[in-house]
Each structure stands twice: as C-alpha cells, then as structure tokens.
PAZAPA-4460 file (N, C-alpha, C; in steps of 0.05 Angstrom, whole numbers, plus 32768, in hexadecimal, padded with zeros to 4 digits):
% residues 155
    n_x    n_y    n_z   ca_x   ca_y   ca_z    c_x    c_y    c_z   seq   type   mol
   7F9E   8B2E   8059   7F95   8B2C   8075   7FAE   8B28   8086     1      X     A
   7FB6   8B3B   8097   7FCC   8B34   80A9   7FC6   8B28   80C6     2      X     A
   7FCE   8B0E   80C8   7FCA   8AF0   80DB   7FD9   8AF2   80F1     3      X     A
   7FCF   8AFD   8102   7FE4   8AFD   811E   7FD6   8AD8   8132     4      X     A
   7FF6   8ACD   8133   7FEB   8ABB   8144   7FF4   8ABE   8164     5      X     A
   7FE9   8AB5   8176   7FF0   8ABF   818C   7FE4   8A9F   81A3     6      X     A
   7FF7   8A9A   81B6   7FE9   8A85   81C8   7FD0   8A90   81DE     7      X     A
   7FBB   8A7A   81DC   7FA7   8A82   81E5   7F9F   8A80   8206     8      X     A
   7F8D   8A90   820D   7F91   8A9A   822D   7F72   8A87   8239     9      X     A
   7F68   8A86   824A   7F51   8A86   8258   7F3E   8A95   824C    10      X     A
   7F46   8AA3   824A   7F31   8ABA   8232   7F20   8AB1   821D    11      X     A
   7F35   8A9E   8210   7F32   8A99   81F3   7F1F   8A7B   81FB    12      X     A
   7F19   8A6D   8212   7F0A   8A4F   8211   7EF9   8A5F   8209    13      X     A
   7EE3   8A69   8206   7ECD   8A6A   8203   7ECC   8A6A   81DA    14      X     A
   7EE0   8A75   81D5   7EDD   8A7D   81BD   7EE9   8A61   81AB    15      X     A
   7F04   8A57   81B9   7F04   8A39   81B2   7EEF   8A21   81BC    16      X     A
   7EE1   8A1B   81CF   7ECC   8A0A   81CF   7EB9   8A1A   81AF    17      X     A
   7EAE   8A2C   81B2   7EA1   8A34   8190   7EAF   8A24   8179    18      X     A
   7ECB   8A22   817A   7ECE   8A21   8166   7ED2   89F9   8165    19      X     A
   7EDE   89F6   817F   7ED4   89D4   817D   7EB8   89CA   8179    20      X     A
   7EB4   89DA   8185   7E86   89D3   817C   7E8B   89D2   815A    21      X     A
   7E8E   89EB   814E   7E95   89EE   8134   7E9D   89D7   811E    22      X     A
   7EB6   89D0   8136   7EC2   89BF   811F   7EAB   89A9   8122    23      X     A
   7EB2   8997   813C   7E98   8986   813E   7E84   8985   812F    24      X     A
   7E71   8999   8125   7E5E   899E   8113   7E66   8998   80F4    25      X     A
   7E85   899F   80F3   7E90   8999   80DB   7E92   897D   80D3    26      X     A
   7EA1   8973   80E7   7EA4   8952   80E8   7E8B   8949   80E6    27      X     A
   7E78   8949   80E7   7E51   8936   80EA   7E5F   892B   810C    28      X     A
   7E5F   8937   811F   7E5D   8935   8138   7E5F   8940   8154    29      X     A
   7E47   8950   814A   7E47   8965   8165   7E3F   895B   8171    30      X     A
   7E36   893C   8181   7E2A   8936   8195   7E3F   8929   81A5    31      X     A
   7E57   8929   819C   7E6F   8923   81A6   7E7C   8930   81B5    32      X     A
   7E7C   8949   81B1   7E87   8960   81BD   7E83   895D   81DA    33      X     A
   7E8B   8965   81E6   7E8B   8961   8209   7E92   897A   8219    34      X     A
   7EAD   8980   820B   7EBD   8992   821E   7EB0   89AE   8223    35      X     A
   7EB9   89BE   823A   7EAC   89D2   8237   7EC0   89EB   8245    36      X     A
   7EBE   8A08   8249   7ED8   8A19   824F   7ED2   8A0F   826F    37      X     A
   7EC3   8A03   827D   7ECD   8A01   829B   7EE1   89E5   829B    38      X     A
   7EDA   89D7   8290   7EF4   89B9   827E   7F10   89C4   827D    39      X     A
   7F08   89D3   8269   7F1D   89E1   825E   7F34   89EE   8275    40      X     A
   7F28   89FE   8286   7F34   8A0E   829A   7F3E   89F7   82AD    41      X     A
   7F27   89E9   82B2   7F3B   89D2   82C5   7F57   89C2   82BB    42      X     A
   7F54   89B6   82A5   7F64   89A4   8292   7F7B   89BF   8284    43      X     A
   7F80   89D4   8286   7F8D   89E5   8276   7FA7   89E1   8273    44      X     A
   7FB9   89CF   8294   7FD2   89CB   828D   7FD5   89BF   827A    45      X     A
   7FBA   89AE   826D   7FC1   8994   8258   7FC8   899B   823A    46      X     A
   7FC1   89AE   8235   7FC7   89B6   8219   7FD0   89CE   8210    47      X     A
   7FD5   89DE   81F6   7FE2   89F5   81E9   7FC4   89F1   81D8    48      X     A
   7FC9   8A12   81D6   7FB6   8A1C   81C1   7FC0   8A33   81B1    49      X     A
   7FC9   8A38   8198   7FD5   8A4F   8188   7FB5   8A5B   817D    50      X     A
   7FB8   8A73   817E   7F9F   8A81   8175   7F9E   8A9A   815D    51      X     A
   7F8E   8A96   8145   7FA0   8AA4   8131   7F89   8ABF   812A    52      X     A
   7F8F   8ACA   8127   7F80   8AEB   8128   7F83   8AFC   8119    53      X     A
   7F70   8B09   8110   7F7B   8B1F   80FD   7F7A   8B3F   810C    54      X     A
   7F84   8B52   80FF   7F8E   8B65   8105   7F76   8B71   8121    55      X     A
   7F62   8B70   811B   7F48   8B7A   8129   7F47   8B69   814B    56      X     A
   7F55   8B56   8144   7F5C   8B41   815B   7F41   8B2A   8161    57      X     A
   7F32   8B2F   8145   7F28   8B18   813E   7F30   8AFE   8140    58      X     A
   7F1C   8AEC   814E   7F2B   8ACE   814B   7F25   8AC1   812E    59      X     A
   7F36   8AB2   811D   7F31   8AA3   8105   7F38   8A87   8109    60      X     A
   7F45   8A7C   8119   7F4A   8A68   8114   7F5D   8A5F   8132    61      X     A
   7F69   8A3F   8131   7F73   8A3A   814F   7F81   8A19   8149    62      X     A
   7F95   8A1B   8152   7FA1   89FC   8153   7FA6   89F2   8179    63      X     A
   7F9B   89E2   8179   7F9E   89DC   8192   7F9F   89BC   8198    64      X     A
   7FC0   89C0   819F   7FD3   89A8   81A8   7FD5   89A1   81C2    65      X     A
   7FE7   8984   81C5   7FF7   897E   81DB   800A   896B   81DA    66      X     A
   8022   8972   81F1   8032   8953   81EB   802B   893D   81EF    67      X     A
   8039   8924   81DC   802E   8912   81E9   8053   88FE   81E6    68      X     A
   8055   88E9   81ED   806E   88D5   81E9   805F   88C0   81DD    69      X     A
   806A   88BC   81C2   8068   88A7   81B5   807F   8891   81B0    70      X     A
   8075   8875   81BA   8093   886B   81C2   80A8   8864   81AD    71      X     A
   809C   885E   8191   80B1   8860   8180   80BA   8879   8176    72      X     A
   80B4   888A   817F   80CA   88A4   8179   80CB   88B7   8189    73      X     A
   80BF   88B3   81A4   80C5   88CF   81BC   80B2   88E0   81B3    74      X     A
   80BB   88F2   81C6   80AE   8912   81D0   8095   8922   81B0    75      X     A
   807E   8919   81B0   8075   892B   8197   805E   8942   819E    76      X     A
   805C   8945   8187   8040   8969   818C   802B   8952   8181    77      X     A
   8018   8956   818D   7FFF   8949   8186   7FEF   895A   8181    78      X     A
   7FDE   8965   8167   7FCC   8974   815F   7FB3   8971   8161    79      X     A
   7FA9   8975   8175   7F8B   896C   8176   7F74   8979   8162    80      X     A
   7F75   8999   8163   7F67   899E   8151   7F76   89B8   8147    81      X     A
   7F73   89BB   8120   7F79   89D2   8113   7F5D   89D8   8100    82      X     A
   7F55   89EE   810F   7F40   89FD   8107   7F3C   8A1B   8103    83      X     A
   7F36   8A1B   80E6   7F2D   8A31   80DA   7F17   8A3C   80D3    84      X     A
   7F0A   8A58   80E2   7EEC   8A61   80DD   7EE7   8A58   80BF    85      X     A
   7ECC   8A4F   80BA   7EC4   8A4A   809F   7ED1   8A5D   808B    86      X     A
   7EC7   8A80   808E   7EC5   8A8C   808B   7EDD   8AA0   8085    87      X     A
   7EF7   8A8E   8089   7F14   8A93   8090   7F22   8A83   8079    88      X     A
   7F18   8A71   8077   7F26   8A50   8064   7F2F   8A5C   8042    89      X     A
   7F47   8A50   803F   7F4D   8A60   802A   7F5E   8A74   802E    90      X     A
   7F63   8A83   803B   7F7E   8A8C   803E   7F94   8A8B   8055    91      X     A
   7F98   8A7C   804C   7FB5   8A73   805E   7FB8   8A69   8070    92      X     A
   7F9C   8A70   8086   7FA3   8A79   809E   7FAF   8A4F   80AE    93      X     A
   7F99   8A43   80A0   7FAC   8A22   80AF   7FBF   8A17   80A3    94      X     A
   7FC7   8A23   808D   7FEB   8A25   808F   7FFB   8A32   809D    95      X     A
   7FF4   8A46   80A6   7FFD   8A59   80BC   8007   8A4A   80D2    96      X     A
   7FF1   8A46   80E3   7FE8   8A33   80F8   7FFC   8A20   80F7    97      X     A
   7FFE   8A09   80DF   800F   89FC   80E0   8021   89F8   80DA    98      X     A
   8030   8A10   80D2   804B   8A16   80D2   8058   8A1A   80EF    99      X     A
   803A   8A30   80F9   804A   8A36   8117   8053   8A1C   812E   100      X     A
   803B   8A04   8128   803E   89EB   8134   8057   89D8   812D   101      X     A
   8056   89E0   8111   8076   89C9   8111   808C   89E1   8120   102      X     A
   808F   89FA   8129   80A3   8A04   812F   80A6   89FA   814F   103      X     A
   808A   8A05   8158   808E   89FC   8177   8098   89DC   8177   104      X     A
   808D   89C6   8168   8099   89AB   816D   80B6   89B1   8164   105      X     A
   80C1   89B8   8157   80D4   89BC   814B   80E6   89CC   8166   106      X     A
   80DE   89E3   8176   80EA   89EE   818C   80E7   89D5   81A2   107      X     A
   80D3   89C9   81A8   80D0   89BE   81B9   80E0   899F   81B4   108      X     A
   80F2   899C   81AC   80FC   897E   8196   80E8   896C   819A   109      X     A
   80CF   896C   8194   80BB   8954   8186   80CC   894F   8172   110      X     A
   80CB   8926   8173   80D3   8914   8160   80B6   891C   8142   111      X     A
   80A0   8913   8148   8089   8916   813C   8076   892A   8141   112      X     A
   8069   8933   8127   8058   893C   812B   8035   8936   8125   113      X     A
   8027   8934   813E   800E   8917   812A   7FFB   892D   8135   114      X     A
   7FE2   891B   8122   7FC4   8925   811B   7FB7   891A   8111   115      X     A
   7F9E   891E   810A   7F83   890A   80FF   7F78   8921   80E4   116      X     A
   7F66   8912   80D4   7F65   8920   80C5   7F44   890D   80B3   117      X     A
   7F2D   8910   80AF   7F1A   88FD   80A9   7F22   88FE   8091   118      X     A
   7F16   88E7   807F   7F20   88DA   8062   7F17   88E3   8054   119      X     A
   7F00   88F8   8061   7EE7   8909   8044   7EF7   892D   8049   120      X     A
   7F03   892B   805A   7F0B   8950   805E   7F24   8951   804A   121      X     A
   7F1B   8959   802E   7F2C   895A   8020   7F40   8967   801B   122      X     A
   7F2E   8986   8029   7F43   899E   8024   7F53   899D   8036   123      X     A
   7F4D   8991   804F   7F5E   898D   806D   7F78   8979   805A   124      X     A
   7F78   8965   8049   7F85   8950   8046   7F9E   895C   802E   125      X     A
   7F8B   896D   801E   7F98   897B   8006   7FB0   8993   8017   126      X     A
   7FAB   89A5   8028   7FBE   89AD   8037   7FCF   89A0   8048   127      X     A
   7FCB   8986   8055   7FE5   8970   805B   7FF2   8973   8053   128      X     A
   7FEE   8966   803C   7FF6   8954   8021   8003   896D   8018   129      X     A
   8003   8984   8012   8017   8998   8001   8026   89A2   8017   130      X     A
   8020   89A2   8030   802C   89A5   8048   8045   8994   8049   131      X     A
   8045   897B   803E   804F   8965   8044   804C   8946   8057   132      X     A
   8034   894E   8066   803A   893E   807B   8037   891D   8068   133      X     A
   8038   8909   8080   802F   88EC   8074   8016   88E7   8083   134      X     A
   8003   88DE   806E   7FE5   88E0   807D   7FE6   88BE   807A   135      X     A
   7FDD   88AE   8087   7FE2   888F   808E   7FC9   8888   808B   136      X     A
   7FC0   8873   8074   7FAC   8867   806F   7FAA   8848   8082   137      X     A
   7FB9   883D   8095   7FBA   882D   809A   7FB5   882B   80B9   138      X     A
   7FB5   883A   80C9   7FB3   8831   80ED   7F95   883F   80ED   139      X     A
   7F86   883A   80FD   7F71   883E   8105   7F67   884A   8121   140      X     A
   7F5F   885E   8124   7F55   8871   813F   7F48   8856   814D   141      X     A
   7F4C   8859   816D   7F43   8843   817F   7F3D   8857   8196   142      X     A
   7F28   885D   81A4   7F1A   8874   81B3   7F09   8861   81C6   143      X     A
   7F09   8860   81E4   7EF5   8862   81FD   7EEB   887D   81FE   144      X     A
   7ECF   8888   81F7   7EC7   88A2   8201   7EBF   889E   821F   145      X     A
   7EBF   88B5   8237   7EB7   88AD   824E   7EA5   889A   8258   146      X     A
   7E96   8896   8249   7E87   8880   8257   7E8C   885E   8259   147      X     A
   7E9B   8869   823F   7EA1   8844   8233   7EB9   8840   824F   148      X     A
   7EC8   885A   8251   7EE2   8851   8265   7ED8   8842   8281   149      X     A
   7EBC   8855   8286   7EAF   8850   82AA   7EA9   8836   82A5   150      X     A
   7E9A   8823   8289   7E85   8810   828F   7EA8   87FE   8289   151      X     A
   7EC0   8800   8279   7ECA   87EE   827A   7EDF   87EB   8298   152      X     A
   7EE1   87FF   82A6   7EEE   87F8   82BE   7ED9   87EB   82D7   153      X     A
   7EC2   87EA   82CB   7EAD   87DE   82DC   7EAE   87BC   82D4   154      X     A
   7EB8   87B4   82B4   7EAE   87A3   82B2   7EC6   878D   82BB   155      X     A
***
C-alpha cells in the first residue's frame, strides 16, 4: 500500500470529526465528544493535522497535534489524537504518522514530545514501546470539561 501523508485543509474536518467520533467510540466514550467541523473552523489556528492516504486519495488515518510550553523543558508537539481506520491497522500506517510527528517536532525544536495512551489499548502501547517512547505509569490526567469550568468560576 503506498501512504501519502499530506497536511490537512478545511476539507478534511468533516472527515476528521468521523474519525474523532470513531476513536471516541473506540475509547467507551462517545458521549464525550463535543467538537464539531464548525468548532473546528473557528478554533483552526489552534492545531496541525497530518493526513495519511493512500494512492486513490483515500483517507486512512490522521495525527492531529499542537504546541504547547511545558515548563520543565520548553517548546513541545502535543499529540492529541493518532488515529487509524479500523480497517487500515496493521500496516504501518501509525508508524508512519509518527515518524512524520517526531520530524516536524524535531524541525520545529520541541524539547518533548507528549501524549496519552489508555492502560487497556495494547496495541496503541505495544507500538510506543517498540517506537521507543517512555509511557509513565505515575502522573495522572486532571480535566474541567466545559461545564465543570462555568459552575467552578461561578463558585
């Protein structure tokens, strides 16, 4: 299968919200999901999206980052989501993906490169892990979703 990756346009929200619904469904939490391509279009300066394709210009898959400054080491790529069609998994293609992501951090001099990863997604953990990264059993996700933010600046 030859993998063309390419950065993604306005075009492509509609086909990345699918695939965040997707993942969401993957994770046990599609009721979480929120965002949507009119979000998307508004918020667009906020993030990068690499989009990976095969020859037909099929979409298969999508990493979609942003910077962030983390204060013990500066400037990093923050990976919000690397996702691969079901139907895609298995060859290559989110090694691909994240090869192309350590290059842009790598062009862009990010100190780090961070991500999340759930404790049951094995195959997500098994490609880290031969990837190399360091997956940290020890700090813990801490999240206000919109509403918790409104009722705690009320309280």
């Amino acid at each position: 299968m030859d993998i063309k990756l390419r950065k993604a346009t306005d075009h492509d929200y509609p086909e990345i919200i699918a695939m965040i619904k997707e993942l969401a469904l993957f994770e046990k939490a599609p009721e979480r999901m929120t965002n949507t391509v009119e979000q998307m279009k508004e918020e667009e300066d906020l993030f990068h999206c690499i989009i990976a394709e095969d020859e037909s210009g099929e979409i298969l898959g999508m990493a979609l980052y942003f910077f962030a400054y983390f204060t013990w080491v500066g400037k990093s790529l923050y990976l919000d989501d690397l996702y691969v069609k079901e139907q895609y998994r298995g060859n290559g293609i989110g090694k691909i993906l994240l090869r192309k992501l350590m290059q842009v951090a790598d062009d862009e001099n990010c100190k780090r490169v961070r991500w999340q990863v759930l404790d049951w997604n094995t195959n997500a953990i098994e490609l880290y892990k031969k990837s190399g990264a360091t997956i940290d059993d020890e700090w813990l996700n801490c999240d206000f979703e919109h509403d918790q933010i409104k009722k705690f600046c009320l309280d």
